[in-house]
C-alpha positions in Angstrom: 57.5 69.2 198.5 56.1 72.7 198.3 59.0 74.0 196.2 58.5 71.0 193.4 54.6 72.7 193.0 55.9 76.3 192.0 57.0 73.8 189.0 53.7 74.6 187.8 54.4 78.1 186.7 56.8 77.1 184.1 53.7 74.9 182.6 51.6 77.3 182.8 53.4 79.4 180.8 54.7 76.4 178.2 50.7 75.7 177.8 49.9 79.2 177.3 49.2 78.9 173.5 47.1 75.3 174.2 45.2 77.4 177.2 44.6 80.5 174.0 42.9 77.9 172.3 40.8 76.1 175.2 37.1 75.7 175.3 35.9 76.6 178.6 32.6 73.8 179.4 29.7 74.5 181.2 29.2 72.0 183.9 32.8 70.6 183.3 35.0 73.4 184.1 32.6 75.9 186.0 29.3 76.9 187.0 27.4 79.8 187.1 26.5 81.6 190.2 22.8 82.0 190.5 22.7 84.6 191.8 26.0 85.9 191.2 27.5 87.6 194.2 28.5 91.1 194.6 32.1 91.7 194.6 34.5 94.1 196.5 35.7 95.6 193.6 32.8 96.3 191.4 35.1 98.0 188.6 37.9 95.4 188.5 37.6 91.5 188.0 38.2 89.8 191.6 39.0 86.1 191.7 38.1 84.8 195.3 39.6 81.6 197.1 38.1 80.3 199.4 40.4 77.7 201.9 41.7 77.1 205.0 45.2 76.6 206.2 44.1 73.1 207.6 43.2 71.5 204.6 46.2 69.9 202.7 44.8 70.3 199.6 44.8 74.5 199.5 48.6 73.8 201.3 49.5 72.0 198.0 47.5 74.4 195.8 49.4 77.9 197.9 52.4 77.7 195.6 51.4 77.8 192.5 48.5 80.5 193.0 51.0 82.7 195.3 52.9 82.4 192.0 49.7 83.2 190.0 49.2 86.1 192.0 52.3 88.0 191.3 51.2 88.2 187.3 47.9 89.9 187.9 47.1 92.4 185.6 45.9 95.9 187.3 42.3 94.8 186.2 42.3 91.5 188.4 42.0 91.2 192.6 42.9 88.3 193.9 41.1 88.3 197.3 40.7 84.6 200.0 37.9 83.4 202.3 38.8 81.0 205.4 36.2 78.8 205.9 35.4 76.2 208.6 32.6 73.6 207.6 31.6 73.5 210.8 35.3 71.9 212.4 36.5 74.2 215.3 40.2 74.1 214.3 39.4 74.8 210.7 37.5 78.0 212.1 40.0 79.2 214.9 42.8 78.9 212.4 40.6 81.2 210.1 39.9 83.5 213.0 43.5 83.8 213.2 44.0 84.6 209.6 41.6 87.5 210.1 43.5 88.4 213.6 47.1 88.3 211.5 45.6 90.7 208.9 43.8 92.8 210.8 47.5 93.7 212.6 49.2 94.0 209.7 50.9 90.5 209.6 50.2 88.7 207.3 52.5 88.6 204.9 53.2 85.9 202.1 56.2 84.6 204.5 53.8 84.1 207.7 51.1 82.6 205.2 53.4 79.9 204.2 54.9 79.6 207.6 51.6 78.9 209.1 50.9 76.3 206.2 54.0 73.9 206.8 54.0 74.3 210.7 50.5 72.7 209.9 51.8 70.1 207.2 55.5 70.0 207.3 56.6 70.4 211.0 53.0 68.8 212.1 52.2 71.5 214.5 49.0 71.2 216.1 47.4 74.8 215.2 43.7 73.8 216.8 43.2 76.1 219.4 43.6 80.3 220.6 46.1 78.3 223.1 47.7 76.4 220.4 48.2 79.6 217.6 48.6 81.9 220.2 52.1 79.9 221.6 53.0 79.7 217.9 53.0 83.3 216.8 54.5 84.3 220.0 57.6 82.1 218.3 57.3 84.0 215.6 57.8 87.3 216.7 54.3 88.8 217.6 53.2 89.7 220.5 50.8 87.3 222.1 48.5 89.4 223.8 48.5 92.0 221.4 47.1 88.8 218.9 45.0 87.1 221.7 43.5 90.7 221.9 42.9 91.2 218.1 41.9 87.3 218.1 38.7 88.1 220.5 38.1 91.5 218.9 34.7 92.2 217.6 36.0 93.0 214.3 37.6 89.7 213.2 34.8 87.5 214.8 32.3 89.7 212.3 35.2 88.9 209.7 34.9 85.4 210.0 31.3 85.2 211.0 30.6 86.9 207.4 33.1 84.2 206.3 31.2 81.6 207.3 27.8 82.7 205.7 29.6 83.1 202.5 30.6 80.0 201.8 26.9 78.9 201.4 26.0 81.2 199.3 28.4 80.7 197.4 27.9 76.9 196.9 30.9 76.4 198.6 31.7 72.2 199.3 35.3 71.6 199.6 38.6 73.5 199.4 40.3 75.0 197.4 37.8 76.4 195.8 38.0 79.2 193.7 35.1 82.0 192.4 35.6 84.5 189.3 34.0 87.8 189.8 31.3 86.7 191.5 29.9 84.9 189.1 31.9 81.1 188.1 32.7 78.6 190.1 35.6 76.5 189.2 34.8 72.6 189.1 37.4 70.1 190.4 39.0 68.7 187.0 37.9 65.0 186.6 40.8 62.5 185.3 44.4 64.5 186.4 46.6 62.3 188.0 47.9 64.9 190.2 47.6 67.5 192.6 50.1 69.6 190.4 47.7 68.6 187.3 44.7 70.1 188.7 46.5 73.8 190.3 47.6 74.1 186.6 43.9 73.2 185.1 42.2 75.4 187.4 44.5 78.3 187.0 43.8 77.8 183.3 40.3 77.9 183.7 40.6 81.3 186.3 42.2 83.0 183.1 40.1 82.0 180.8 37.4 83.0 182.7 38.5 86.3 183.3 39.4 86.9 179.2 35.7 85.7 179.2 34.6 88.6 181.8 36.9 91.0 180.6 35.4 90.7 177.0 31.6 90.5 178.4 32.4 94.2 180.0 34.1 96.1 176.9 37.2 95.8 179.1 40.5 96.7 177.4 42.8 93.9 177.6 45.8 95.2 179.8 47.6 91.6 178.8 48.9 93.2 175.7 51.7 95.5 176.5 52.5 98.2 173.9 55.3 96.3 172.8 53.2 93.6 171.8 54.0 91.3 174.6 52.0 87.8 174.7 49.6 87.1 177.8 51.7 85.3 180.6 54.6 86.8 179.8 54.7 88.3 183.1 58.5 89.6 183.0 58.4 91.5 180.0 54.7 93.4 180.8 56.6 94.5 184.5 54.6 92.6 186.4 53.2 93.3 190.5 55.5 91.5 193.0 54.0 89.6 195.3 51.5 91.8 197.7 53.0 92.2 201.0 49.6 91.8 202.6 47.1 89.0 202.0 43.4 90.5 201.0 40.5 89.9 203.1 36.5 90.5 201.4 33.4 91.2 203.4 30.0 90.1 202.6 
């Protein structure tokens, strides 16, 4: 089932002369950030998502934005936020996310692996107990991750996590945040879940052509031969990172 979502990438680049022409609404599509929140990369636009791996809607929305991901321009950080809402397993499976980084493991392949043990294999990732057993199968040291798990760092990582969430105006998952500044709105009348990752990740680029012009920023979508925005293969586009990104607030 997650396969038939990275569908969404072809659309997204069949629509990309409808998306040229789309009129980004106010209270529709996005609202503004009041404040707006500083961002890690002050001199870059960073698009932030904030999730978590229990929540079957950011499991069905991890396809097409880990393929959204791999076109970013050098101007554009793509950066995530766990968050909790209160529900222990939601935050020790976000502790863990911080845990996995902070060792250096978490790739894109754990990050999907930890998604269907969740909501393919039905794996019951609640507890330390419960995610420690699992990444032990996995290869990692279990120690080493209960360790890192308990650490002082990643419980400040995921306490700041936590606090971000609010002030960001943040009510359900996915949600994603432009530069500090938007935040995307569910679409209202798509019939599916594949519908809504491709009007959202609209909306992201549109709002970031909106930034980018705000700042005076050159538009790095426009190769020097003249390639059109999108057209990730021809502009030699980033692979995939091989680390997820974490942000502190």
């Amino acid at each position: 089932m997650r396969r038939w979502f990275l569908v969404c990438a072809v659309m997204l680049g069949s629509l990309a002369g409808v998306v040229a022409n789309a009129q980004l609404v106010e209270g529709t599509d996005y609202q503004l950030l009041s404040p707006a929140q500083p961002t890690s990369h002050p001199d870059k636009i960073v698009v932030t998502e904030f999730f978590s791996y229990q929540c079957p809607h950011c499991f069905h929305f991890s396809p097409a934005i880990d393929d959204w991901e791999t076109r970013l321009p050098p101007d554009v950080v793509f950066e995530r936020i766990p968050v909790s809402f209160g529900r222990p397993e939601w935050a020790s499976i976000g502790q863990a996310y911080y845990a996995l980084m902070a060792m250096g493991k978490l790739d894109v392949k754990m990050d999907t692996a930890i998604f269907n043990a969740i909501h393919v294999q039905n794996i019951r990732l609640t507890d330390l107990s419960s995610i420690a057993d699992w990444v032990a199968k996995q290869g990692i040291n279990a120690r080493d991750f209960t360790d890192m798990y308990n650490s002082f760092a990643v419980k400040m990582d995921m306490d700041r996590a936590e606090k971000a969430a609010p002030a960001y105006g943040i009510d359900g998952v996915p949600t994603l945040i432009v530069d500090g500044r938007y935040r995307l709105l569910a679409p209202r009348n798509v019939p599916t879940e594949l519908d809504m990752a491709n009007r959202e990740l609209q909306v992201v680029n549109l709002l970031i052509a909106k930034e980018r012009a705000a700042r005076g920023m050159p538009n790095p979508a426009m190769a020097s031969t003249g390639a059109p925005v999108g057209d990730a293969n021809k502009q030699g586009a980033a692979t995939k990172p091989a680390s997820r990104k974490k942000v502190h607030h």
